[in-house]
Wavefront OBJ file of the C-alpha trace (Angstrom):
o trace
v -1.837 6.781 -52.726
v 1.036 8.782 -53.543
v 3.288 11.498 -51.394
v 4.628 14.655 -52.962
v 6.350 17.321 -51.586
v 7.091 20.466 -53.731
v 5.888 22.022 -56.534
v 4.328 21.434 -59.893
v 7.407 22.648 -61.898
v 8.041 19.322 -63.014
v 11.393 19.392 -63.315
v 11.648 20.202 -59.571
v 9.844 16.917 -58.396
v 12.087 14.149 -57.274
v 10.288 10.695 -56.278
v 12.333 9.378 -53.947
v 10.178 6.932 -51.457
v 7.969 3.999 -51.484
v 5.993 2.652 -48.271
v 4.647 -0.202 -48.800
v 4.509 0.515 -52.664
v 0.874 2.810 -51.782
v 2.889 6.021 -51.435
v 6.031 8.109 -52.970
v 7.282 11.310 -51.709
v 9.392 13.839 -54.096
v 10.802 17.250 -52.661
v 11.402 20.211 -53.662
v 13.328 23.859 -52.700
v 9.837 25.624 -53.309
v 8.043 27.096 -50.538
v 4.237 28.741 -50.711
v 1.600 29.934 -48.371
v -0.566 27.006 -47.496
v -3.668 28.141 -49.603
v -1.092 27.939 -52.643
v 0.468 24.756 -51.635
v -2.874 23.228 -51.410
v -3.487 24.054 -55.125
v -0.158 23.807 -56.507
v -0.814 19.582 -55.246
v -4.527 20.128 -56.688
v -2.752 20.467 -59.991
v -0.952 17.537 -59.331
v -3.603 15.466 -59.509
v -3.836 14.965 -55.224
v -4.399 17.685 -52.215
v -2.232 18.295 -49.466
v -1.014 14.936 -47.641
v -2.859 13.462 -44.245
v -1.028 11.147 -42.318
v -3.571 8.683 -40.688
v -0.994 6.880 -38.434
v 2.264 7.401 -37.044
v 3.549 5.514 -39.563
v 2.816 7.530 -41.987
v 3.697 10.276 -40.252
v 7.215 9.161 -39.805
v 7.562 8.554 -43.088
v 6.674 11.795 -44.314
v 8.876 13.442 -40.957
v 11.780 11.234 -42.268
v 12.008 12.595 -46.015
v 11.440 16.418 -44.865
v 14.212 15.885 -42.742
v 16.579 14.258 -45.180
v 15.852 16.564 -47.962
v 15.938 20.048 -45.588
v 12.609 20.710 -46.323
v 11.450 23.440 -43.768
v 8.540 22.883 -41.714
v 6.331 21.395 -44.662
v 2.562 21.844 -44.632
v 0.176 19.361 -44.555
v -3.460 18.642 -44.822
v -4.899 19.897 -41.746
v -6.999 22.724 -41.149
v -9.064 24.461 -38.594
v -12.575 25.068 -39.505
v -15.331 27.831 -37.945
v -16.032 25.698 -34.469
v -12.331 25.818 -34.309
v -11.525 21.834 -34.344
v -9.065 20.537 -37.035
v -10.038 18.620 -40.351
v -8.595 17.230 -43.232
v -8.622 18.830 -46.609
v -11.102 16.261 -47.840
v -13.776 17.793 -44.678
v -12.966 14.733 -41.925
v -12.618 15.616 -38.509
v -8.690 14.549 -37.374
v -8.524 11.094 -35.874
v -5.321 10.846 -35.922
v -3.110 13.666 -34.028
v 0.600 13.984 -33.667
v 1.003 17.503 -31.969
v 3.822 18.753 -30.172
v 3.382 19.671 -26.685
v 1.240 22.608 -25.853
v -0.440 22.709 -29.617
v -2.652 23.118 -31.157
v -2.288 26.914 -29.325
v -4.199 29.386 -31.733
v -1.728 31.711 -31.415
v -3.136 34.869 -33.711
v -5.676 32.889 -35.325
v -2.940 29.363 -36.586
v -5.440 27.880 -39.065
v -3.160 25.534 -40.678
v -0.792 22.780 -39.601
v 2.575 22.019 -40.361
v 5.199 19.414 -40.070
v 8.114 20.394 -37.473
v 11.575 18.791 -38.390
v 13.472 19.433 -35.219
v 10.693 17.841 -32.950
v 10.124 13.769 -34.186
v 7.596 15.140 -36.604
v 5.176 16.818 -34.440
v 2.440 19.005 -35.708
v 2.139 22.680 -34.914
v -0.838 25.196 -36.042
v 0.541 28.087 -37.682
v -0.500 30.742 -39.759
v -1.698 30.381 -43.164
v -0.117 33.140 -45.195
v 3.227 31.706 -43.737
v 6.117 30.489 -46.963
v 6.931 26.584 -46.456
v 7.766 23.689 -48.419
v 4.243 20.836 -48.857
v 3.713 17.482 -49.303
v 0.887 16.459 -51.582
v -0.612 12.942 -51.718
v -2.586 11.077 -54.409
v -3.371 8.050 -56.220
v -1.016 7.699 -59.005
v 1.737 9.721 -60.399
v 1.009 10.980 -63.410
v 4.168 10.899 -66.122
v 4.412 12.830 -69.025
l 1 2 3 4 5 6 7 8 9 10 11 12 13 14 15 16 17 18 19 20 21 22 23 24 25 26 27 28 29 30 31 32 33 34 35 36 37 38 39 40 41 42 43 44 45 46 47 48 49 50 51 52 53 54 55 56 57 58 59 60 61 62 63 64 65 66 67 68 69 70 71 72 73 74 75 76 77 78 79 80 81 82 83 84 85 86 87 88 89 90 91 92 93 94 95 96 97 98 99 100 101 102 103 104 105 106 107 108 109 110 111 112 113 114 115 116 117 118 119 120 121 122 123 124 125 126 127 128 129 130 131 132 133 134 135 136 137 138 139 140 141 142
């Protein structure tokens, strides 16, 4: 499985991390609404990324930070009985929120990665511009 963050202009993708040789991340300036983002890593190959452990999480937290990437999106969203899944339909195991969130503030449907807080996830509007970071299984090189 493979982390990206950015876009599909492919000569603003950067790889630049490996953990334990299953994922890279690249980065990018590019920012989207999180229905965009979604497809723009769709096109890529992957969907939006998932972290399944803190680990993971970290990982992905430590590459938005050291790139300036602002408040990326990832793939969490809330569905109609208002609980949290993955893009792929799973119901959240793993949660990372920062205190007081998930808070449904004006209907927050999708989640996002904050920098200045360890990595913790807030809901947030969808229609909202932000960098992404897109997993999948392989890069693929042209």
């Amino acid at each position: 499985m493979f982390w990206k963050t950015g876009v599909v202009k492919r000569q603003n993708i950067y790889p630049t991390y490996d953990l334990k040789k299953k994922h890279t991340q690249t980065q990018s300036t590019y920012k989207t609404i999180w229905s965009k983002a979604r497809a723009a890593c769709q096109k890529l190959g992957g969907d939006l990324a998932v972290p399944t452990n803190n680990k993971e999480n970290v990982a992905i937290w430590n590459i938005a930070k050291q790139k300036s990437l602002s408040h990326p999106w990832i793939g969490l969203v809330r569905h109609k009985d208002t609980k949290f899944y993955t893009v792929q339909g799973i119901k959240v195991s793993y949660t990372n929120w920062s205190p007081g969130e998930p808070n449904n503030h004006k209907t927050e449907n999708c989640v996002h990665l904050l920098i200045n807080t360890n990595g913790h996830w807030n809901d947030h509007g969808c229609p909202w511009n932000y960098n992404f970071i897109c997993q999948q299984s392989s890069i693929k090189r042209k």
